[in-house]
N, C-alpha and C positions, 0 to 999 in steps of 0.2 A: 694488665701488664702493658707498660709503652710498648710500642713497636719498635723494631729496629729501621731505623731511614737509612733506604738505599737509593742511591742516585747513579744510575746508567749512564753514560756520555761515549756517544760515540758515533761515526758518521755511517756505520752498517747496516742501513736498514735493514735489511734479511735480519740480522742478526739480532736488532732492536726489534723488531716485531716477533722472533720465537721469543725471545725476552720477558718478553711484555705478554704473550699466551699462558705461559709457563704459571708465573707471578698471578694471572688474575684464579688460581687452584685456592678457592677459600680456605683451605690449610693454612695457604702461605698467607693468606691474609690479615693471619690471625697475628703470626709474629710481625711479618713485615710492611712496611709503609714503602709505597715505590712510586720512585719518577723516575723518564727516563726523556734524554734528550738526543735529536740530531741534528740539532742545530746549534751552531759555536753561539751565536747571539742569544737563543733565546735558554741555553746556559747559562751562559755571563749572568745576565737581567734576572733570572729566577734563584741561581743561588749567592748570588752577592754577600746579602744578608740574612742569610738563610742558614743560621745552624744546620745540619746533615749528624748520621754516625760514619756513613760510606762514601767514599767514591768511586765506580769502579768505569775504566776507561781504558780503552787500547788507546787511546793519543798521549801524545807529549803536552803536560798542561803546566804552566806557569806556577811556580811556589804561591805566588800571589791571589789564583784562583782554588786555589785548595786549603786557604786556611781555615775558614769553613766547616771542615769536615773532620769529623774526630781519625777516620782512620784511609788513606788513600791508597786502591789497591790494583795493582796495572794488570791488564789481558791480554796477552800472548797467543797467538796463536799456536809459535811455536812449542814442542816440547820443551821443558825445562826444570834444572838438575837438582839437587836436594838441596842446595845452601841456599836458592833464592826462590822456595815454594811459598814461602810464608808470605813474602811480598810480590811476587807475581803467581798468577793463576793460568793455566789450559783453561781460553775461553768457550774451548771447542770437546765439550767435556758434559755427559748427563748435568744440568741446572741444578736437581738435585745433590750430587757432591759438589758441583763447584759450591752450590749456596754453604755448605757445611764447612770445605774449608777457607769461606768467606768470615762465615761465624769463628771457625776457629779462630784466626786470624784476629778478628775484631776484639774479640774476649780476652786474650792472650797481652794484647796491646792497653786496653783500659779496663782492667782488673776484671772482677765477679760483676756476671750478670745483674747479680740482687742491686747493686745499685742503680740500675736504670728502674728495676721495678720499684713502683708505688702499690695499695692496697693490699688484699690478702693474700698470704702460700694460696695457692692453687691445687697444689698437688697432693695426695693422699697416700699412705704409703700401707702398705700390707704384708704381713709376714704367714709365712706357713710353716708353723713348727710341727711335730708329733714326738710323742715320748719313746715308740718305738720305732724300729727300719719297717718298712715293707706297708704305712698306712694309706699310700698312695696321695699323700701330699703334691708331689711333684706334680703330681697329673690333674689335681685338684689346682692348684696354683694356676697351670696353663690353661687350664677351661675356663676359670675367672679372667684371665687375661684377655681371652680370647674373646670372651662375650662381652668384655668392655672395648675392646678392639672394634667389636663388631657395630658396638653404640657410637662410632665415631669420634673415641674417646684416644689420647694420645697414652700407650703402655709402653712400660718399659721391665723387662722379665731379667732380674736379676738374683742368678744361683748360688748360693756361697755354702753348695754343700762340697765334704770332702772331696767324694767320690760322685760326682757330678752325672748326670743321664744328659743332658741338653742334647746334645748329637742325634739324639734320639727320635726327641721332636724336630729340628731342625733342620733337616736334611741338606739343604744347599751349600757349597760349597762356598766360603766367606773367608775372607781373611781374616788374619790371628789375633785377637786385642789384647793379648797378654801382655801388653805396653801398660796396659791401664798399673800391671803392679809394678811397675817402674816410677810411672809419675809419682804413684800412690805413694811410693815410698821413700824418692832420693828428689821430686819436683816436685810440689803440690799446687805449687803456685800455677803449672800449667795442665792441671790435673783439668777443667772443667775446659779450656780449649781443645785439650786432646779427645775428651769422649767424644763430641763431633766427630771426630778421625776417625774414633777408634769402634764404632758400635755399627752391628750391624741391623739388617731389619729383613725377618722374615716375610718374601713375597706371598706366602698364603694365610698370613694370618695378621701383617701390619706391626707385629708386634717385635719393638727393637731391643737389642740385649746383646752382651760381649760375645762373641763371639770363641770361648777355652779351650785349649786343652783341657783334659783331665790334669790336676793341681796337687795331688795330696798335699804335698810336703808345703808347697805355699799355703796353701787351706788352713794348715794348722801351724804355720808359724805367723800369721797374720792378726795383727790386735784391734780390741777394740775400739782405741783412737782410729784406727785405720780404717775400720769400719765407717764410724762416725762419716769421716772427713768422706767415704767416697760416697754413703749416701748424701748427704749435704751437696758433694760437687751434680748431683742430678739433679737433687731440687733447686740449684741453682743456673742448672740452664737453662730452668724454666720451660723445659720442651713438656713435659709430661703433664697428663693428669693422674695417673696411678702409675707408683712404683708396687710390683710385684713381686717379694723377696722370698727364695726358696731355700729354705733351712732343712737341717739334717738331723739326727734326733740327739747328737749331743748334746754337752753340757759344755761345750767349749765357749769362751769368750764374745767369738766373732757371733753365736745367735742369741746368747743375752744382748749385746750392743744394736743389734739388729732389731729384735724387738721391744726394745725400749726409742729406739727410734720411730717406731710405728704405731699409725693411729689405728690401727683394728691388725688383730691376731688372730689368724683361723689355725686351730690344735685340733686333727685330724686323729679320729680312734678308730682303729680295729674292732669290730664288733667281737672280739674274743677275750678272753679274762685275760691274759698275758699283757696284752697292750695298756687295757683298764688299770689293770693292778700299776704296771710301771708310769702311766702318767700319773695316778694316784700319790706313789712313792715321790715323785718327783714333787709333784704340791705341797703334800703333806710337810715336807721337810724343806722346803724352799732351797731345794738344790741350785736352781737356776738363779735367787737370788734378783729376780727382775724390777727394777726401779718402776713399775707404770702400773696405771690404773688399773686392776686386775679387769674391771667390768669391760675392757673393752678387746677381753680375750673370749672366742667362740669356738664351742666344742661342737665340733661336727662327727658322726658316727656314720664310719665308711662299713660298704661288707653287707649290709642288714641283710639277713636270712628272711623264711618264714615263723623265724622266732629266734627270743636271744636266747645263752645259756643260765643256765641255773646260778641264783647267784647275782646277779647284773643287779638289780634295782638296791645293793649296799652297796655302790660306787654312787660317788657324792658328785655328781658331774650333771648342770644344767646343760643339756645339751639340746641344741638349738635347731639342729633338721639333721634327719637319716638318708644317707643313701645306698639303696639296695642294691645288695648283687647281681651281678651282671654278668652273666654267663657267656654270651659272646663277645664280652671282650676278651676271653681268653684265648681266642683265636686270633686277634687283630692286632697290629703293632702297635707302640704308645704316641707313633704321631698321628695313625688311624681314631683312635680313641678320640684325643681332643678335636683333631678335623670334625666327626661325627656328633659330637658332644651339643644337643640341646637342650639339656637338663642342667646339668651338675652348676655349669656358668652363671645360670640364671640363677638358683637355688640360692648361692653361695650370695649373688649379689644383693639379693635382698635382703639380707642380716646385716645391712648397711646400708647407709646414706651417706651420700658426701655433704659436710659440715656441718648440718644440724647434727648434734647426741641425740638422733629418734633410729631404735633399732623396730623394726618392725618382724614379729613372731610368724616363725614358717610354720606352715605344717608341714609332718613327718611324710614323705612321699610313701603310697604303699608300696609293696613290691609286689 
């Protein structure tokens, strides 16, 4: 992916030197390309002719010296009010959010990210279906996320179930992104500058994701164009390398369109016939109806006993690694769980590889 060019100007040292600490966090290096100047002259002389994407400067700079730069963004010290956020910035502000709503800004101004990118999608997407309630998907999804987190992989944990747990895991206190169904619906055009705004990111586990209410009634009047278009605005901001999608056991729209957008599907079973039988039903009769490769859905069997029930081996289900019951978890909360979680993350991620088609075969964990 190119980088984004950012060009600091300005006569605050102090201020150029956090700057410039902040910026050498190999994270940022990976999106951003940065110079920075405090000197009026040796500005001039270096961006003359020098294409840029940014400018960002507390001074007053001549139209002349800014043609240059795709997008020119002024820093204030001051506070300042909602109609001129987008063009000026609180310099005096975590680097982290100013940089995002820099990006906002930037994106917003000269369309979708993709067109600065050259080479390949980068990002991987994953879904977490089950045929019934209670397979413990959820919690499977967030320990994959979390042990990709932990690889110094960039996650993003996206829920689209009705009745939503996130809060669950999440605990902090974060502002509301229920904007994202506004753009989603009545803007789209500023749908990928606002997820920078609008997304949060849990401090103990890296891992960023909207920030809900509980939704029902949006949950299920949401399409699967709509679908489409919000995962597309993530893989177009190029921040990610796995999107992680948390699906519910219907049969609604929104988790067909979800996974058929996705390169690997993990379909979570209950080690009990109830669950078996209803994913069964659900294949057998192509309820879901799912446009994609079936090979690149994985049956995981949650629950395992010291033995299954009577029965079990006439279910037609290549399933690809077991995980056993856990007996203290039933004492622990569900953000205890994934905090604790050395297994499950790992398990799961091995039933993949990012871009080669090579699935490599787990074995069944004993219990």
């Amino acid at each position: 992916m190119n980088k984004v060019k950012i060009v600091l100007f300005t006569l605050d040292d102090t201020y150029a030197e956090y700057f410039s600490n902040y910026m050498r966090n190999p994270e940022n290096g990976i999106k951003f390309s940065t110079k920075i100047y405090t000197d009026e002259n040796a500005f001039r002389k270096n961006t003359r002719n020098q294409k840029q994407h940014i400018l960002l400067t507390d001074l007053e700079i001549d139209t002349e010296e800014t043609k240059n730069f795709d997008k020119v963004i002024n820093l204030t010290g001051d506070q300042i009010n909602q109609t001129e956020k987008e063009l000026v910035i609180f310099k005096y502000q975590p680097l982290k959010e100013l940089l995002s709503q820099v990006l906002a800004a930037y994106y917003e101004a000269n369309g979708k990210l993709a067109a600065m990118v050259n080479g390949k999608q980068k990002e991987t997407v994953i879904s977490f279906y089950s045929g019934s309630a209670g397979s413990g998907k959820t919690l499977f999804s967030l320990c994959l996320a979390k042990h990709l987190a932990m690889q110094e992989k960039n996650v993003f944990y996206l829920n689209l179930e009705q009745l939503h747990t996130t809060y669950l895991f999440f605990k902090e206190e974060k502002e509301s992104s229920v904007e994202v169904f506004y753009y989603l619906k009545n803007n789209v055009e500023r749908l990928i500058s606002k997820i920078e705004l609008l997304k949060s990111r849990d401090s103990l586990t890296n891992i960023e994701y909207f920030s809900l209410p509980v939704l029902p009634e949006e949950m299920e009047i949401i399409t699967s164009e709509q679908i489409n278009i919000l995962i597309q605005a993530l893989k177009e901001t190029q921040n990610y390398d796995y999107i992680i999608i948390d699906l519910d056991s219907s049969i609604h729209e929104r988790n067909i369109a979800a996974m058929e957008n996705s390169d690997e599907v993990f379909w979570v079973l209950n080690s009990d016939e109830a669950s078996l039988a209803k994913s069964q039903y659900i294949l057998d009769n192509d309820v879901l109806d799912i446009n994609m490769d079936k090979t690149k859905i994985h049956y995981v069997l949650n629950k395992v006993g010291s033995s299954v029930f009577e029965g079990f081996n006439s279910y037609n289900f290549s399933i690809e690694t077991h995980v056993p019951f856990n007996a203290h978890w039933l004492e622990i909360s569900e953000q205890t769980k994934v905090l604790e979680d050395t297994l499950i993350g790992e398990q799961l991620s091995k039933l993949f590889e990012k871009n080669p088609d090579i699935f490599s075969e787990v074995a069944a964990v004993e219990s």
